[in-house]
Chimera marker file (.cmm) of the C-alpha trace (Angstrom):
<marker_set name="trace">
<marker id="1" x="-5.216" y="-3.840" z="-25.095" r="1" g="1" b="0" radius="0.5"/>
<marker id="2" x="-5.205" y="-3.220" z="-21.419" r="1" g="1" b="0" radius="0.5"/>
<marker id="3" x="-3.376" y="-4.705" z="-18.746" r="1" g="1" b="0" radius="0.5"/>
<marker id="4" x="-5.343" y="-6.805" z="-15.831" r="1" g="1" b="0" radius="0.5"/>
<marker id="5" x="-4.623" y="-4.685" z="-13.095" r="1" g="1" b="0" radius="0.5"/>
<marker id="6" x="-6.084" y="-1.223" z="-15.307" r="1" g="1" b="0" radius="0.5"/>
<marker id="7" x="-8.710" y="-3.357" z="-16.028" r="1" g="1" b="0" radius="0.5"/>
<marker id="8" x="-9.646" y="-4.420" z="-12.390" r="1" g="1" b="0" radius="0.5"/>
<marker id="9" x="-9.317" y="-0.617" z="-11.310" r="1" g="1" b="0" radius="0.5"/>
<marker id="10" x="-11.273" y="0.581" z="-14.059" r="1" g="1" b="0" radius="0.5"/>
<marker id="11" x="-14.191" y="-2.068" z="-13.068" r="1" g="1" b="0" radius="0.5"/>
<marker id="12" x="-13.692" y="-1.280" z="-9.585" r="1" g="1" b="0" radius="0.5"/>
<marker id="13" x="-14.177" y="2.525" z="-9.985" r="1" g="1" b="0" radius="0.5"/>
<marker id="14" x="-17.758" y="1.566" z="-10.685" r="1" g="1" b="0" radius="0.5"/>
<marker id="15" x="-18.330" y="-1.829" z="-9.038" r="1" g="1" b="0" radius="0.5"/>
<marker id="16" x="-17.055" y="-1.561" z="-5.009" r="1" g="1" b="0" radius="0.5"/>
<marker id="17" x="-17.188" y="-4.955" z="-3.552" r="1" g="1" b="0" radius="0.5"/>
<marker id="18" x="-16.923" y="-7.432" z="-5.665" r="1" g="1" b="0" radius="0.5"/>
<marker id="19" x="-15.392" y="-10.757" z="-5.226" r="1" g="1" b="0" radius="0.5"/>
<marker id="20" x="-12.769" y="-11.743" z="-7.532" r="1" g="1" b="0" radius="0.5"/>
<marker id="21" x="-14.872" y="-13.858" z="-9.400" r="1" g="1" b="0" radius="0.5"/>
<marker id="22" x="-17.634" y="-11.205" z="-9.987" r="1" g="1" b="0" radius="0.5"/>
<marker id="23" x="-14.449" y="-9.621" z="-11.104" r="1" g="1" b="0" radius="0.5"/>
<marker id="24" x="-13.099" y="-12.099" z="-13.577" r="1" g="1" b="0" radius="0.5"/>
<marker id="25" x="-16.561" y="-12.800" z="-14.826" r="1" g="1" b="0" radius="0.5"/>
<marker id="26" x="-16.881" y="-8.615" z="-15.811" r="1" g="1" b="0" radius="0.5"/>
<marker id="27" x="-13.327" y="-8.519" z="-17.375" r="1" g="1" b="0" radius="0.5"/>
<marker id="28" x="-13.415" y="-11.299" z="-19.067" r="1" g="1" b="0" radius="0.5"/>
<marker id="29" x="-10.396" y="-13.117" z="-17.651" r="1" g="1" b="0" radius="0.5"/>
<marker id="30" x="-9.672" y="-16.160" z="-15.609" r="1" g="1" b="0" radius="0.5"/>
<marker id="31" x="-10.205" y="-15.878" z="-11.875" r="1" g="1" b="0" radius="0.5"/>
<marker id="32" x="-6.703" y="-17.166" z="-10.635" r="1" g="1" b="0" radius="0.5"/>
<marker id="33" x="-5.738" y="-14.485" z="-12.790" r="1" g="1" b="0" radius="0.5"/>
<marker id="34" x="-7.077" y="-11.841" z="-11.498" r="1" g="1" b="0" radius="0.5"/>
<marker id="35" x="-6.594" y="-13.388" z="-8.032" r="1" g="1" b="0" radius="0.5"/>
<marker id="36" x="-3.282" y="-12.869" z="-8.392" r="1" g="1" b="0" radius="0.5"/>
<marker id="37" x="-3.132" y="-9.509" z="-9.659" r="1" g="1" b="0" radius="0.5"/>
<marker id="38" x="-5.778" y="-8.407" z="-7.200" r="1" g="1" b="0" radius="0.5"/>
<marker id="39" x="-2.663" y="-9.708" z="-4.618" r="1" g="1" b="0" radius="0.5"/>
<marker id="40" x="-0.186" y="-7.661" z="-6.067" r="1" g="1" b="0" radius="0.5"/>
<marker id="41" x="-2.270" y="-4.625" z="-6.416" r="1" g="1" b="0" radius="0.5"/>
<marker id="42" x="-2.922" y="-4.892" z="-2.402" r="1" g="1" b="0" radius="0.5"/>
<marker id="43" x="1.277" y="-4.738" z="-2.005" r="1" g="1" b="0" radius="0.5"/>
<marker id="44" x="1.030" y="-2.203" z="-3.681" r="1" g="1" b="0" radius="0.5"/>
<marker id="45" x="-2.152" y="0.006" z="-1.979" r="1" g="1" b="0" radius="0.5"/>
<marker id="46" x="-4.084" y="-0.254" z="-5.402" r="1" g="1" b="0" radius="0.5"/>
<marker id="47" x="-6.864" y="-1.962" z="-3.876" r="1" g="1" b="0" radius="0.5"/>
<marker id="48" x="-8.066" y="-3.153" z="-0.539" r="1" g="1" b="0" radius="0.5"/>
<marker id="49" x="-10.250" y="-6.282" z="0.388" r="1" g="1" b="0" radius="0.5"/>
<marker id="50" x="-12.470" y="-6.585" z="3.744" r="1" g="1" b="0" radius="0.5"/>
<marker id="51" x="-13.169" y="-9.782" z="5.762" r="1" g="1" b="0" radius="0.5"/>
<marker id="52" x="-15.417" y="-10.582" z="3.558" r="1" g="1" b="0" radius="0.5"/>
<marker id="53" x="-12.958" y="-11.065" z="0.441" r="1" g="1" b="0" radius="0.5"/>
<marker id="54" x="-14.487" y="-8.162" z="-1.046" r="1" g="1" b="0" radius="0.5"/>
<marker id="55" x="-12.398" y="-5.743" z="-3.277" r="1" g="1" b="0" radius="0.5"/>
<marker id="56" x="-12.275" y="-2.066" z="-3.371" r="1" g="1" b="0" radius="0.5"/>
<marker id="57" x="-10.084" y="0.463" z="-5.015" r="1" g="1" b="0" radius="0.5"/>
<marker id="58" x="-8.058" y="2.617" z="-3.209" r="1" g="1" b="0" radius="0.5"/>
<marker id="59" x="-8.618" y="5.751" z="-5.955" r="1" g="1" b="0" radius="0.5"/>
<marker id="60" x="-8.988" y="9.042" z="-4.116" r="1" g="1" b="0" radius="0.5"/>
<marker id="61" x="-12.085" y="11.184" z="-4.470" r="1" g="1" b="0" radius="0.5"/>
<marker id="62" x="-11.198" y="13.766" z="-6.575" r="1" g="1" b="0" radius="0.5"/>
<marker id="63" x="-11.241" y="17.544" z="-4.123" r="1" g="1" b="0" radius="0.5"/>
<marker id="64" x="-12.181" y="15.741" z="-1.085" r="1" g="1" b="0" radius="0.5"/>
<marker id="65" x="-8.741" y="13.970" z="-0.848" r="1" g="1" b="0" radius="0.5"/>
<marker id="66" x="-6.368" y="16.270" z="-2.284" r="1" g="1" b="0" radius="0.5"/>
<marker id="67" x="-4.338" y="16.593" z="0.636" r="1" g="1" b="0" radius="0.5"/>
<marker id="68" x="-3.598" y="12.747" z="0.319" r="1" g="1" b="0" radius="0.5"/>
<marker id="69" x="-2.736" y="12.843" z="-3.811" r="1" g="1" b="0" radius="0.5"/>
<marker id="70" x="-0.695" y="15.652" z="-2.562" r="1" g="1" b="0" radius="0.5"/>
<marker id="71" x="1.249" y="13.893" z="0.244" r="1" g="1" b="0" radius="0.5"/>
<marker id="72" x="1.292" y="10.768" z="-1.367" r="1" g="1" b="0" radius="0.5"/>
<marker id="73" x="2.934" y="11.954" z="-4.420" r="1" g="1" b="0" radius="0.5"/>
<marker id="74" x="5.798" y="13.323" z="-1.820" r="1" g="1" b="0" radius="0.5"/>
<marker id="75" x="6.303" y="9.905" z="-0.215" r="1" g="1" b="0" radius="0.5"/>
<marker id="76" x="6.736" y="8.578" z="-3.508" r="1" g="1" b="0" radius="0.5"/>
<marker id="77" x="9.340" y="11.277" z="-4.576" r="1" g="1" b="0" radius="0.5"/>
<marker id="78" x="11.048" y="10.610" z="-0.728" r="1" g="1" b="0" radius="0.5"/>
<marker id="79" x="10.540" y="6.400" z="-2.116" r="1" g="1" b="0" radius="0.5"/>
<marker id="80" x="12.779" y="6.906" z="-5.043" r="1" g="1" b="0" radius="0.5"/>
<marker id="81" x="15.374" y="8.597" z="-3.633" r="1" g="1" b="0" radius="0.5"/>
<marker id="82" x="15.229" y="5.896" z="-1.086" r="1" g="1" b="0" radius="0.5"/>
<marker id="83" x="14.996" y="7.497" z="1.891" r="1" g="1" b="0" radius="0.5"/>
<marker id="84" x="12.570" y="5.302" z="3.439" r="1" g="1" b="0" radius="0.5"/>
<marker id="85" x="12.226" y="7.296" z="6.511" r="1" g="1" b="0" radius="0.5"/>
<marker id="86" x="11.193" y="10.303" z="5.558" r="1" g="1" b="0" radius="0.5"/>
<marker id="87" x="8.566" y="8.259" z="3.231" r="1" g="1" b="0" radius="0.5"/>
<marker id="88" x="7.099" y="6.389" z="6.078" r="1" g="1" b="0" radius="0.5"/>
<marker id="89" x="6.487" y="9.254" z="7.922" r="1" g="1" b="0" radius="0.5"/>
<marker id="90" x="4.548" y="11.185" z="4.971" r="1" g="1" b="0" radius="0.5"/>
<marker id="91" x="2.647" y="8.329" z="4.729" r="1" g="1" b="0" radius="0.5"/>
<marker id="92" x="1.469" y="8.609" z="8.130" r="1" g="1" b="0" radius="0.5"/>
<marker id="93" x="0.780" y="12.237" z="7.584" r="1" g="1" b="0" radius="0.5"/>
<marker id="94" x="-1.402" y="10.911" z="4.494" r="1" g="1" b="0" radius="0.5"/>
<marker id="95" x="-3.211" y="8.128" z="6.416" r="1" g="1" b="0" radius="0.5"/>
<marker id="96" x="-4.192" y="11.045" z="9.158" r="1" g="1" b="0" radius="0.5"/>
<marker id="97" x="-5.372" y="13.159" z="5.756" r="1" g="1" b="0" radius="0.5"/>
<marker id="98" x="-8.267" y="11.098" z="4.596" r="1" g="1" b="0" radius="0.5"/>
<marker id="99" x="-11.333" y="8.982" z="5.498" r="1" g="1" b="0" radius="0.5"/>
<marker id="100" x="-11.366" y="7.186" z="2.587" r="1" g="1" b="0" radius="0.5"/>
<marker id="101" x="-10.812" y="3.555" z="3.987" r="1" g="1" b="0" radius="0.5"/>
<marker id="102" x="-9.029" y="2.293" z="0.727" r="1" g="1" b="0" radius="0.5"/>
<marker id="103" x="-6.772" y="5.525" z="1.139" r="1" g="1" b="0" radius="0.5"/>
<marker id="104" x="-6.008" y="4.678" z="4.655" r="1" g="1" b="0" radius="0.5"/>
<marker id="105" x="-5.343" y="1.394" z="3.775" r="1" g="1" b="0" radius="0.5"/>
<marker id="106" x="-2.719" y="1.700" z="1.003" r="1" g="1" b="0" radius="0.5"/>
<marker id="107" x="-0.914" y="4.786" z="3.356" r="1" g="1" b="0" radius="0.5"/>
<marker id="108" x="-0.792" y="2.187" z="6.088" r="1" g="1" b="0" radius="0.5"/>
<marker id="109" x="0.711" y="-0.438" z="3.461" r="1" g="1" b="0" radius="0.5"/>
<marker id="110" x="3.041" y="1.785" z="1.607" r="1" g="1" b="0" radius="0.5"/>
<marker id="111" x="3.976" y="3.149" z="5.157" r="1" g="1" b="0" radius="0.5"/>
<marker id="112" x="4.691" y="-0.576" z="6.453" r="1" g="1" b="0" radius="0.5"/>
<marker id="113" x="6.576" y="-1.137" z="2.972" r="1" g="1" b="0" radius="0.5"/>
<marker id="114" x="8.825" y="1.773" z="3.976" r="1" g="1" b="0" radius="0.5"/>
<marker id="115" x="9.945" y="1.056" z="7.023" r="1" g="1" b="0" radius="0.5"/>
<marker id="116" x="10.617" y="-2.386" z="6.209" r="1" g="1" b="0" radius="0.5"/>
<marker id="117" x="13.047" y="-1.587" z="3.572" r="1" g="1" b="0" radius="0.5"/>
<marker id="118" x="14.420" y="1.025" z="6.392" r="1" g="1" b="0" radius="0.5"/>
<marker id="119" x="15.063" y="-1.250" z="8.539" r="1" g="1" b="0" radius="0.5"/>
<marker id="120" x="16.785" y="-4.126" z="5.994" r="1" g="1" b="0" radius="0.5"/>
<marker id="121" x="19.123" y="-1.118" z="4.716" r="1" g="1" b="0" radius="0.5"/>
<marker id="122" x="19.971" y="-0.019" z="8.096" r="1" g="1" b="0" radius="0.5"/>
<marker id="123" x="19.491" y="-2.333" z="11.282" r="1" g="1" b="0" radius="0.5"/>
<marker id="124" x="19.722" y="-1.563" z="14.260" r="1" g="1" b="0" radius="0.5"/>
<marker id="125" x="22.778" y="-2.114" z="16.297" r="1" g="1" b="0" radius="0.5"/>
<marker id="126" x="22.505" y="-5.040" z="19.304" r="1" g="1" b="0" radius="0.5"/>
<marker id="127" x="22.235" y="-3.331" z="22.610" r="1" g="1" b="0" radius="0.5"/>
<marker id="128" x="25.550" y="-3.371" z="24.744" r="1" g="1" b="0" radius="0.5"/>
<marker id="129" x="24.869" y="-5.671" z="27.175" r="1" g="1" b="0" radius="0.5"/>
<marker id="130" x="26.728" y="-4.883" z="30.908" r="1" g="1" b="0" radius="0.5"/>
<marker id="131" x="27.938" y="-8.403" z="30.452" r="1" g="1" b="0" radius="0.5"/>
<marker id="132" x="29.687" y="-8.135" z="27.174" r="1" g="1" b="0" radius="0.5"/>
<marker id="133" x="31.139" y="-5.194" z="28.372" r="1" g="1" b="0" radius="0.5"/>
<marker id="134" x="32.330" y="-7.222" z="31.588" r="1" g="1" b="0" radius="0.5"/>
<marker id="135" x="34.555" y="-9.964" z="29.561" r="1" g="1" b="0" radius="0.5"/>
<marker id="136" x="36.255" y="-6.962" z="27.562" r="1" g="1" b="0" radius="0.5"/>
<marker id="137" x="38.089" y="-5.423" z="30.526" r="1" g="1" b="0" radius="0.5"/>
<link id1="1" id2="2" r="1" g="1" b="0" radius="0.2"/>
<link id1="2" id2="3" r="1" g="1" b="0" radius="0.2"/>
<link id1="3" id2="4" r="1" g="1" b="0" radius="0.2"/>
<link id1="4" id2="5" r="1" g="1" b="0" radius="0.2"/>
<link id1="5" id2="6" r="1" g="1" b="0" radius="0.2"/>
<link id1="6" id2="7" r="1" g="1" b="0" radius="0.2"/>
<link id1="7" id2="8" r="1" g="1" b="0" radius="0.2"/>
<link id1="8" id2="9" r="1" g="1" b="0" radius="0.2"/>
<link id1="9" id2="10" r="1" g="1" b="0" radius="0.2"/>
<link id1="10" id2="11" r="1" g="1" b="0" radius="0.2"/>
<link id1="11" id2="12" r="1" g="1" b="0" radius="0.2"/>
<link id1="12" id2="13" r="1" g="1" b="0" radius="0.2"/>
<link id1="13" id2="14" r="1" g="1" b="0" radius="0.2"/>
<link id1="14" id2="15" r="1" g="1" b="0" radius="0.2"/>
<link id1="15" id2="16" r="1" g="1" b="0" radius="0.2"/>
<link id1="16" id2="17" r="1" g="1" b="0" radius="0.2"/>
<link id1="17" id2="18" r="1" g="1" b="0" radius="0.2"/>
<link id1="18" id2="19" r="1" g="1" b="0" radius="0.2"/>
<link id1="19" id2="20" r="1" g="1" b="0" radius="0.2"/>
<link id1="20" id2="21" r="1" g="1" b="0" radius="0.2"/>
<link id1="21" id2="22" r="1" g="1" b="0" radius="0.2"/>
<link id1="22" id2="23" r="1" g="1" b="0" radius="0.2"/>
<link id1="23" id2="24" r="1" g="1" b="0" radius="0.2"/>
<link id1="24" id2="25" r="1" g="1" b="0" radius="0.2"/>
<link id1="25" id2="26" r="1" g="1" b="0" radius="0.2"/>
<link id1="26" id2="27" r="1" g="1" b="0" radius="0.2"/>
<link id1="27" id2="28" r="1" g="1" b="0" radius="0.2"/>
<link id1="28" id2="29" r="1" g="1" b="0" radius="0.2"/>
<link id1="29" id2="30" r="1" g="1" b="0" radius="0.2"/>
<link id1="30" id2="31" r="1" g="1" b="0" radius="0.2"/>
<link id1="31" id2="32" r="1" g="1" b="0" radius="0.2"/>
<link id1="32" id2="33" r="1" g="1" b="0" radius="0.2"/>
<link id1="33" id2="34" r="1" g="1" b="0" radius="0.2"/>
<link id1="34" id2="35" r="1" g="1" b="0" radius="0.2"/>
<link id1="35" id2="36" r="1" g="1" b="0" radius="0.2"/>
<link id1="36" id2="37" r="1" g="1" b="0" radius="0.2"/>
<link id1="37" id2="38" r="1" g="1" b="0" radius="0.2"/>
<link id1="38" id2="39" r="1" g="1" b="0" radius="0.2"/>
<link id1="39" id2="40" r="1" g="1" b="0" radius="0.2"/>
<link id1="40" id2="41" r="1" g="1" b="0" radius="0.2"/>
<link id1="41" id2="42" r="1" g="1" b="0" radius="0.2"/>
<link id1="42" id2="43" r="1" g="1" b="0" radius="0.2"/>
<link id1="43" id2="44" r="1" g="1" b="0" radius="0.2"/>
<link id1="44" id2="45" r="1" g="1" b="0" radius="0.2"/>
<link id1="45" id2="46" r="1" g="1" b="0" radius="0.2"/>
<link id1="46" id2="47" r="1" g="1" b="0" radius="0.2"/>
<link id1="47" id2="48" r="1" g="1" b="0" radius="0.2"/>
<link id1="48" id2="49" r="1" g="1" b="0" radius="0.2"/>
<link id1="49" id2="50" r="1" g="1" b="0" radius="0.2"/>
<link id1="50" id2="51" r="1" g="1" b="0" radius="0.2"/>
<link id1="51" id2="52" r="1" g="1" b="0" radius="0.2"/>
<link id1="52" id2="53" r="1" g="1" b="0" radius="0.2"/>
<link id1="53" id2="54" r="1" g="1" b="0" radius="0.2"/>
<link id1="54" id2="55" r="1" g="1" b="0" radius="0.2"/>
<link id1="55" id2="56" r="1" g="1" b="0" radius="0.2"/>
<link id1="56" id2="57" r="1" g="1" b="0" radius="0.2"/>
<link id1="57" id2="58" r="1" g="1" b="0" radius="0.2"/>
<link id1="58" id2="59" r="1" g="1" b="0" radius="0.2"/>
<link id1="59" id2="60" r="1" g="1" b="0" radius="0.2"/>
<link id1="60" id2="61" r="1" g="1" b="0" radius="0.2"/>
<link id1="61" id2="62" r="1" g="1" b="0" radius="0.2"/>
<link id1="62" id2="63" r="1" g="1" b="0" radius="0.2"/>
<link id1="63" id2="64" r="1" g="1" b="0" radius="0.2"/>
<link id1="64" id2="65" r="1" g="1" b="0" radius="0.2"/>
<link id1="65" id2="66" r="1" g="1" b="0" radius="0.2"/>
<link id1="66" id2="67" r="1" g="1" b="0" radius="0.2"/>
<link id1="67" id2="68" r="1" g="1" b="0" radius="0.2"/>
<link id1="68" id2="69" r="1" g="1" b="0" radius="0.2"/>
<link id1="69" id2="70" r="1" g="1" b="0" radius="0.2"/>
<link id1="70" id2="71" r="1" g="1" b="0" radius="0.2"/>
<link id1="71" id2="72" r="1" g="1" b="0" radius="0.2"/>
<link id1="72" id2="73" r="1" g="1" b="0" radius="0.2"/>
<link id1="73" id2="74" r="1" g="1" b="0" radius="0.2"/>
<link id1="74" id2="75" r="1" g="1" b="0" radius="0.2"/>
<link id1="75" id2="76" r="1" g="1" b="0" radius="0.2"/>
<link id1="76" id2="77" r="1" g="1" b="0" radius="0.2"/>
<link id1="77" id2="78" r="1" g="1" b="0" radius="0.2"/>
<link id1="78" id2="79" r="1" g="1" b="0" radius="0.2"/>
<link id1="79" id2="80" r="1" g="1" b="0" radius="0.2"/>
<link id1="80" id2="81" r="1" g="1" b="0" radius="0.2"/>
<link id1="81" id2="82" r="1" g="1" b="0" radius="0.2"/>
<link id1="82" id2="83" r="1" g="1" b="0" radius="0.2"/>
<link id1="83" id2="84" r="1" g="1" b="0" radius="0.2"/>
<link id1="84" id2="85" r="1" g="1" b="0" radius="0.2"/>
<link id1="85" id2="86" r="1" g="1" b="0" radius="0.2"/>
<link id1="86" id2="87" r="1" g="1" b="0" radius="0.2"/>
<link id1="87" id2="88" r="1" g="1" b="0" radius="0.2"/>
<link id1="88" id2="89" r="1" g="1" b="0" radius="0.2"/>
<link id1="89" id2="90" r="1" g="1" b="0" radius="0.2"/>
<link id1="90" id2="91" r="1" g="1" b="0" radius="0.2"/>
<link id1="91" id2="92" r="1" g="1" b="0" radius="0.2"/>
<link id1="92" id2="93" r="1" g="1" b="0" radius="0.2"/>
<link id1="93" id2="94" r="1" g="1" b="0" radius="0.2"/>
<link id1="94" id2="95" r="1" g="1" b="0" radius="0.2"/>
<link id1="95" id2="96" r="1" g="1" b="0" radius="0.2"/>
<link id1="96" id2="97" r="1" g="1" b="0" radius="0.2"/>
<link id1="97" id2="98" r="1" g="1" b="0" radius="0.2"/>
<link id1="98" id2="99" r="1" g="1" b="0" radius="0.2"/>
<link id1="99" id2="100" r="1" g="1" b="0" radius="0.2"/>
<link id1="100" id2="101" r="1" g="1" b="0" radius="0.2"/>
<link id1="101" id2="102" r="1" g="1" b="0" radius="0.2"/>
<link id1="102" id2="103" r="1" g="1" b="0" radius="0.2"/>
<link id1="103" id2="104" r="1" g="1" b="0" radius="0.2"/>
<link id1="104" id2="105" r="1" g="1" b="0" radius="0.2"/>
<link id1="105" id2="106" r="1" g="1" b="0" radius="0.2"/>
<link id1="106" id2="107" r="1" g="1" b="0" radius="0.2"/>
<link id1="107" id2="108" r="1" g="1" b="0" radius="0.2"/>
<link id1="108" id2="109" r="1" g="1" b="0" radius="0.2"/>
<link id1="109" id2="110" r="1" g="1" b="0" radius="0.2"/>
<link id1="110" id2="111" r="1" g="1" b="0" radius="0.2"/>
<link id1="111" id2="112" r="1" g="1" b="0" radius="0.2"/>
<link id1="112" id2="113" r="1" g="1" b="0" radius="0.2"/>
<link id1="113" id2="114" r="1" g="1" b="0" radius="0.2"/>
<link id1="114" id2="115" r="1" g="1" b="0" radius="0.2"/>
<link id1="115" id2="116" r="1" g="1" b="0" radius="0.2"/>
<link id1="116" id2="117" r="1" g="1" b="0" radius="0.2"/>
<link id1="117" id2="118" r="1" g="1" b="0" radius="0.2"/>
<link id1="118" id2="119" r="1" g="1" b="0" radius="0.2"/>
<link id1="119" id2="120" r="1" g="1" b="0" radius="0.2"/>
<link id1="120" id2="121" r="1" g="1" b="0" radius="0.2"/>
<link id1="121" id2="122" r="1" g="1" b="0" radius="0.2"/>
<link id1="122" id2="123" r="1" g="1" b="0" radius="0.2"/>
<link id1="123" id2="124" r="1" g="1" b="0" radius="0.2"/>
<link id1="124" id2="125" r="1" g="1" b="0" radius="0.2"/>
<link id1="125" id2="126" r="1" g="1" b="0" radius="0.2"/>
<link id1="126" id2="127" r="1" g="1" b="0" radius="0.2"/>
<link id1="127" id2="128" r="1" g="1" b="0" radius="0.2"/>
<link id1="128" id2="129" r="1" g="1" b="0" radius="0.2"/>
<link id1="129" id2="130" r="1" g="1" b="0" radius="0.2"/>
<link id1="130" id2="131" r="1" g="1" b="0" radius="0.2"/>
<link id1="131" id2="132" r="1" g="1" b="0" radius="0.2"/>
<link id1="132" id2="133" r="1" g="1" b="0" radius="0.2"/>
<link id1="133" id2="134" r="1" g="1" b="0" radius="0.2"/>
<link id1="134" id2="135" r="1" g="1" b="0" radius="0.2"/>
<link id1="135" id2="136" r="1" g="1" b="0" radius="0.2"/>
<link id1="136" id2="137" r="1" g="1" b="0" radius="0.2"/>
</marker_set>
């Protein structure tokens, strides 16, 4: 038996733009549901919804967005080893490498994801203000 979220990308595939309860109805499950996998699958650049609270998957076209399987797959690898960095800025390259809208949309997700965790690992120091640096002397 399959798993929601394989069986919203599998109806998906052949059904861009439906609403999650076009979606329920076709997969037979409830529609909060699938609302709320449809939520996590937009964390995690699966699928992509317009103003319109339609739903599209983000699956690349097979030869026409190679480039992005390719670069995506690196940010991934870069993910794991967590350097977040280095991820966020292949996914940039990856957003630049398609004009697939659901593609550009999970790079610009994944991308945001990155440097998020890049910046909780790591802040930034506070700037050295002259008047700290005053009351010291």
């Amino acid at each position: 038996m399959m798993n929601t979220e394989t069986l919203i990308l599998m109806h998906l595939l052949n059904h861009q733009g439906n609403t999650p309860s076009q979606i329920a109805e076709a997969i037979g499950r409830a529609t909060t549901t699938v609302s709320v996998a449809l939520s996590k699958m937009i964390g995690a650049g699966d699928v992509w919804r317009d103003e319109y609270f339609r739903y599209f998957s983000a699956v690349p076209d097979a030869e026409e967005d190679q480039k992005f399987v390719e670069l995506s797959d690196k940010a991934y690898s870069l993910q794991d080893k967590s350097w977040w960095n280095r991820a966020a800025n292949v996914w940039l390259l990856a957003f630049d490498a398609t004009k697939n809208p659901g593609l550009r949309e999970k790079a610009k997700s994944r991308r945001k994801e990155c440097i998020e965790m890049a910046n909780w690992i790591r802040p930034k120091p506070e700037p050295d203000y002259p008047e700290r640096r005053s009351k010291r002397r």
